[in-house]
N, C-alpha and C positions, 0 to 999 in steps of 0.2 A: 763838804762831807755831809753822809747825811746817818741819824740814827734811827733804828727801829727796832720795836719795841712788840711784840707780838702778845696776843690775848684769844682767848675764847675757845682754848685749849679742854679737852676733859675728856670723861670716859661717856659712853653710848651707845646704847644695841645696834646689833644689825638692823640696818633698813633705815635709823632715825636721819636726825639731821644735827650739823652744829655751823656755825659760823666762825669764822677767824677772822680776827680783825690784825692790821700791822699799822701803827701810830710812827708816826715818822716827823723828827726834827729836826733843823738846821735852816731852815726858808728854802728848799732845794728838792722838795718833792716832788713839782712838778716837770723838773727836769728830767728824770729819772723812768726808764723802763720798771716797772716791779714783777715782781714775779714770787714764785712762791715754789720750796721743795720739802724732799723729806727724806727722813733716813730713818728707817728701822733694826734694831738690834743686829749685830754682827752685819750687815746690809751697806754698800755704799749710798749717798746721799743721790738723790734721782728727782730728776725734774719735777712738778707738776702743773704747775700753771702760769703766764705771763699774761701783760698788758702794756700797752703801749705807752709812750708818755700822757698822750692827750684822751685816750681809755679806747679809742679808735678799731684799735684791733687788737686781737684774742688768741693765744696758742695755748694748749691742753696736751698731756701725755694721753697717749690713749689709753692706759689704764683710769684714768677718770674721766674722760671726754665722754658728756653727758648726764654725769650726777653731780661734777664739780662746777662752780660758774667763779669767776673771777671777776673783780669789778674795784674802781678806786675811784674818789671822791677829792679833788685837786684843793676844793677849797676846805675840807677837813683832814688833810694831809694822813689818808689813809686808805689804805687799799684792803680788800676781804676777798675772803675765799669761803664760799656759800658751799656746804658740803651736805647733799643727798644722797639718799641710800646707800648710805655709808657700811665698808664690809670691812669684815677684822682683818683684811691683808691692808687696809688704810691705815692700821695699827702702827704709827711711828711718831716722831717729833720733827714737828713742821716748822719749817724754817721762813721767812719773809729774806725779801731779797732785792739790793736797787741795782742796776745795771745803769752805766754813763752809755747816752745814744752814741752809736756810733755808725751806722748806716746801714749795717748789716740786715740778713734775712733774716723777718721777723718770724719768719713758719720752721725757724731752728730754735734751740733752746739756748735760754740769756748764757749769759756768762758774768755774774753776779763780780760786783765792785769792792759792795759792803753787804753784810748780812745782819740779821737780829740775832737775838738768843735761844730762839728755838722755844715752842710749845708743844706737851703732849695729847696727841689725840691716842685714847685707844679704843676701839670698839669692839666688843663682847658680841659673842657667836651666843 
């Protein structure tokens, strides 16, 4: 099992930038696909961003594909989500998320195992 723990949540004008970080325990991080969603009021929970076990390779919703970058650090057991020119429809609580590999196409969206507790971003128009 693995846990995750999310940070670097807050409020933010349009345009700025915030980073989220997901800290993750168990010795099993590096086993794990991450990825990252979100869900906004009344709204189902909707992809955003994945990474591969080894950081290899990258899938993005295209509502953020090209302001959002994803990226994890194996030996700080910690994956981020770097968020530029951020607009108030990114206004939700973000979720971190580990996926067990299982072989599948990675240019589909994960299908998460375990998740963390969710951080709010919200950004002001």
């Amino acid at each position: 099992q693995v846990q995750l723990v999310e940070s670097g949540g807050g409020l933010t004008q349009a345009g700025g930038s915030l980073r989220l970080s997901c800290a993750a325990s168990g010795r099993t991080f590096s086993s794990y696909n991450m990825g990252w969603f979100r869900q906004a009021p009344g709204k189902e929970r909707e992809f955003v961003a994945q990474i591969s076990v080894s950081g290899g390779s990258t899938y993005y919703a295209d509502s953020v594909k090209g302001r959002f970058t994803i990226s994890r650090d194996n030996a700080k057991n910690t994956v981020y989500l770097q968020m530029n020119n951020v607009k108030p429809e990114d206004t939700a609580v973000y979720y971190c998320a580990a996926e067990i590999p299982w072989g599948g196409d990675p240019s589909t969206p994960m299908e998460p195992d375990y998740w963390g507790q969710g951080t709010q971003v919200t950004v002001s128009s």
